[in-house]
Structures are given as C-alpha cells and as structure tokens.
C-alpha positions in Angstrom: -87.0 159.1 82.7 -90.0 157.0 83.2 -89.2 153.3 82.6 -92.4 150.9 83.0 -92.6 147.2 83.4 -95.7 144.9 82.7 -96.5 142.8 85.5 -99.3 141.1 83.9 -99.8 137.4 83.9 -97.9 136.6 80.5 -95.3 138.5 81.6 -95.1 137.5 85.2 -94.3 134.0 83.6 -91.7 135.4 81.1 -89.7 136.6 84.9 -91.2 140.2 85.0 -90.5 140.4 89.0 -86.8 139.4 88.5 -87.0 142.0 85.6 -88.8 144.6 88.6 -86.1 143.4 91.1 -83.1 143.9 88.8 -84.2 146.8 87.4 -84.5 148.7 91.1 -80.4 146.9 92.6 -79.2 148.3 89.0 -81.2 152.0 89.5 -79.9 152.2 93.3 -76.2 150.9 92.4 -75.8 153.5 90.3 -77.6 156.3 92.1 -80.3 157.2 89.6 -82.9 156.6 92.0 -83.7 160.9 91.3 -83.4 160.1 87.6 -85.5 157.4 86.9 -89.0 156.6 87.8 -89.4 152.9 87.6 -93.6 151.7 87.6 -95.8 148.6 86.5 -98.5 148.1 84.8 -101.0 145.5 83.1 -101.2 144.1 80.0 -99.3 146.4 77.5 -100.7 143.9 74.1 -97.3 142.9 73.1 -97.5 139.4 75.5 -96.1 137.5 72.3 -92.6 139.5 72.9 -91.5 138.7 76.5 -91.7 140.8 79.3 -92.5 144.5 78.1 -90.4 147.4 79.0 -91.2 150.8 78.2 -88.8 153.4 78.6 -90.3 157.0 78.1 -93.2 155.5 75.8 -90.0 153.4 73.6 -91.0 149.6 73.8 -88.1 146.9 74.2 -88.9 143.3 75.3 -86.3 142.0 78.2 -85.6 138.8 79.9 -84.3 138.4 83.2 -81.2 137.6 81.1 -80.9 140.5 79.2 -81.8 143.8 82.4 -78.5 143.6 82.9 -77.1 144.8 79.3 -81.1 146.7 78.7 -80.0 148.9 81.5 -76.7 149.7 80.3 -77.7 150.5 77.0 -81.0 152.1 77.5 -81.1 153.8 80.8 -77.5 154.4 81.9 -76.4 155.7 79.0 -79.3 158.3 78.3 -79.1 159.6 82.0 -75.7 159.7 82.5 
C-alpha cells in the first residue's frame, strides 16, 4: 500500500509534519512498516481541503486530529 502525504506549503500550515510523524509511530506500532510505503510530495491542487492524503491514488484530507482514526479506518483495516 502506497499512502502519500503533501508536504507543500498550504499543507505544512494545516500540520502536514505532525500528519508525516504520526503516520510513521502508527505504521511502526503496528508493524506494517513491510506493508506500507509511506512518501511526500508537493502540491497535490486540493490546498482548500487540509492536509492531502492519498492512499493508493484514493484522496482523503486529514488533520493532525484525525491520523489517528484515518489510520484505523483506512490503512489498518485494508492491510490487516
């Protein structure tokens, strides 16, 4: 699984790093770090809708609020 974050400036603002940071504690607590290829990237043209997240070409906007429930549901859950 190939989940992508944009780290560009709009979303740096929105909390992309904590979004980055969570994303790789959540991947390695639950030892997916084989299953899931976690990558940035600029400007994805959705800046209006948060930090964008793309898992395997799917877009979701996330907030440094929300990784925690985003990984659950869209990660975990499919790998598992």
């Amino acid at each position: 699984m190939k989940v992508t974050v944009c780290i560009g400036s709009s979303c740096h603002i929105k909390g992309s790093r904590q979004v980055v940071e969570q994303l790789q504690n959540l991947i390695a607590q639950n030892d997916l770090s084989d299953k899931v290829e976690l990558g940035g990237t600029f400007c994805m043209g959705q800046c209006q809708k948060g930090v964008c997240v793309t898992v395997d070409d799917a877009f979701h906007s996330v907030s440094p609020e929300s990784v925690d429930e985003f990984f659950e549901t869209n990660i975990k859950a499919k790998v598992s």
